[in-house]
N, C-alpha and C positions, 0 to 999 in steps of 0.2 A: 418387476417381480423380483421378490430376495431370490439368492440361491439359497441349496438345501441347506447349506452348513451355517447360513446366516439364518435360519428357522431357529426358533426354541418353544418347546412346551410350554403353556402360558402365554403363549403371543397371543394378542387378542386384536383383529381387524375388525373396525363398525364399516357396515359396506353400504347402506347408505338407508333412505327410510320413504315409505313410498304412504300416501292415501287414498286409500279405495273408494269409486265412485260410483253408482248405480249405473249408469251409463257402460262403464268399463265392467261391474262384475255380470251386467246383462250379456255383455258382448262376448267375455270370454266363455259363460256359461251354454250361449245359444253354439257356440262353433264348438266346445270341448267337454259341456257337462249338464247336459239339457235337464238338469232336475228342476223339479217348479220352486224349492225355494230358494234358486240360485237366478231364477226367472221373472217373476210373478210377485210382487207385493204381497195380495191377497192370500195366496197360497204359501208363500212363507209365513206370513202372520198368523195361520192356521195351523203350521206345522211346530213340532218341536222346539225351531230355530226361534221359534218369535217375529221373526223381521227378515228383512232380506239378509241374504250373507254370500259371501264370495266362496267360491268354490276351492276345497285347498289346494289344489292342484294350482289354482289361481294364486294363492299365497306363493306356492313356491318358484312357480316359473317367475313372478316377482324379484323372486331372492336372485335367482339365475342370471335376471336380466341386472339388476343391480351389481351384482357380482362383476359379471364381464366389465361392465361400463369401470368401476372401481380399478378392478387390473388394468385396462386399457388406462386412465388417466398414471396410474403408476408407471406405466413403460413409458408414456410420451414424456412425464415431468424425469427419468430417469434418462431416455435418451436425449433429451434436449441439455441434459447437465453431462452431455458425452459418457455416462456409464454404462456398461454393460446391462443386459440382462438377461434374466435367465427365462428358459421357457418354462409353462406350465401343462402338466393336462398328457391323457388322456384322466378324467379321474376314471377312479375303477367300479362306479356306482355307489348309491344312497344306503342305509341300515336306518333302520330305528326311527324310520319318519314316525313324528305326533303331531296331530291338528289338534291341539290341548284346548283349544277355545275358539268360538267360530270368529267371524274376521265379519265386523258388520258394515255399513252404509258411511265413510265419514272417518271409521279407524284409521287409525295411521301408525305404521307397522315400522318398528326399527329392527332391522336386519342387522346378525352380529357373527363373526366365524372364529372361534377359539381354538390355536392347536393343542392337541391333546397327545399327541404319538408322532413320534420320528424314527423312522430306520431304514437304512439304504435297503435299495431294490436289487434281488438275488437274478432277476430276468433281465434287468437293464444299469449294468456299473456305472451308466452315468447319470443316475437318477436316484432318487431316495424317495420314500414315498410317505408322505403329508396329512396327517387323519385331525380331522378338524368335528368340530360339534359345532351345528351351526343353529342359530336362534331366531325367532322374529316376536317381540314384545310391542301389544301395543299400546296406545295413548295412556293408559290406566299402569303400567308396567308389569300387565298380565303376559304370561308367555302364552303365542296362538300357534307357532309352528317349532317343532324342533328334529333334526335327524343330524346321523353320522356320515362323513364321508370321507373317503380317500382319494388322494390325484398323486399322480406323478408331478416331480418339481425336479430342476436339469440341475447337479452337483458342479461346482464351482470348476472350470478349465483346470488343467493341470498345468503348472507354469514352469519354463523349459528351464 
């Protein structure tokens, strides 16, 4: 992971791109979001949705888990080249989630994090804190999810 002071406005991370499967939107739906057309064939094709579709909460723990994996290959290819890095996190929660389009049977979702805001943190000097717009566009280059967030990102050592 960069440090903060190697952050800029306009950075733009692809963090990686996942497709949904009936199997998998079944599975998250029945342990996290028991709606019938998150469930049921039948009963989505009767509702609203048209078809089955993945629950967005299911879009986003997507994005989450993609996310981690992204950073993690970052620190391993950084400390294998003996660089530093820096930590990230705790973020300080989500703003402005949109399920702008349901997420169906087959789609496949490219996940994208833009920064958008930089400014050192007034609680913690050795931190800046990181506000990113993050996206998921699928197959069609329709946007299905989008929200706001902020993390903590650790400010560069100070050198003696």
């Amino acid at each position: 992971m960069k440090y903060f002071e190697d952050l800029e406005v306009g950075d733009v991370t692809a963090i990686g791109r996942h497709t949904f499967t009936a199997d998998e939107i079944k599975a998250f739906a029945q342990r996290f979001d028991p709606q019938l057309f998150h469930l049921d064939e039948a009963a989505a094709e009767a509702s609203h949705f048209g078809a089955l579709c993945a629950s967005g909460w299911h879009t986003a723990v997507i994005w989450m888990r993609l996310m981690i994996d992204h950073r993690r290959g970052l620190v391993e290819a950084a400390r294998a080249r003996g660089e530093l890095v820096a930590a990230i996190g705790p973020a300080l929660g989500l703003r402005d989630m949109k399920w702008l389009k349901p997420v169906y049977v087959g789609d496949t979702i490219e996940y994208k994090a833009e920064v958008t805001g930089l400014r050192t943190s007034g609680s913690r000097p050795r931190s800046g804190l990181m506000t990113t717009f993050s996206t998921g566009v699928n197959q069609n280059g329709e946007p299905v999810i989008s929200f706001v967030s902020t993390t903590f990102v650790e400010r560069r050592p100070e050198q003696p």
